[in-house]
N, C-alpha and C positions, 0 to 999 in steps of 0.2 A: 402358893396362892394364899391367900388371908383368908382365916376362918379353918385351914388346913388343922387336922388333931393327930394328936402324936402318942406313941404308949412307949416310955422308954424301956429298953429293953436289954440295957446293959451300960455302965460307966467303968471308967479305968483310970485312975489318977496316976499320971509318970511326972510327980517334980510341978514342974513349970507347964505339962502336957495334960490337957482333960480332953481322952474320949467321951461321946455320947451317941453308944447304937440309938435308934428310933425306927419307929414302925408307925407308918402311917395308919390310922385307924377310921375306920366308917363312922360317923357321929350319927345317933339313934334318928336323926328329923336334917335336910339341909341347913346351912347356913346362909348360903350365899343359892342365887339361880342365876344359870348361865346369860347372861347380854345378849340379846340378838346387836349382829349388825346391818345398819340401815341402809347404809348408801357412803356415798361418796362427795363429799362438797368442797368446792377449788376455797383454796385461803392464799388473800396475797401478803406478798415480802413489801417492800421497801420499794422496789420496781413496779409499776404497774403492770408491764408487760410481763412480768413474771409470777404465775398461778401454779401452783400445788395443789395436789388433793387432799383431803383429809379426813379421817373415818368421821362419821357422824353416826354417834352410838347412843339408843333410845334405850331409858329404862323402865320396866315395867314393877314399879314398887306397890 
């Protein structure tokens, strides 16, 4: 997820090979706030007779 923080917590150099342990970390205040989802609205293709749905997702900035 973006905005996600990391605390590394170990590296290992093998040659041409780099580990890197990480550890997901709490950041002191959010970054991000979760999306509601709204609903659902058809989107067409290229066929008229042919409808999808598609999320329609509102955000609250």
């Amino acid at each position: 997820m973006a905005a996600t923080q990391f605390k590394v917590m170990g590296s290992l150099d093998q040659g041409s090979l780099h580990i890197i342990q990480l550890e997901e970390t709490t950041p002191p205040f959010p970054l991000l706030q979760p999306v509601p989802i709204v609903g659902l609205l058809p989107i067409q293709l290229n066929s008229p007779d042919t409808v999808l749905p598609i999320l329609n997702i509102t955000l609250n900035l």
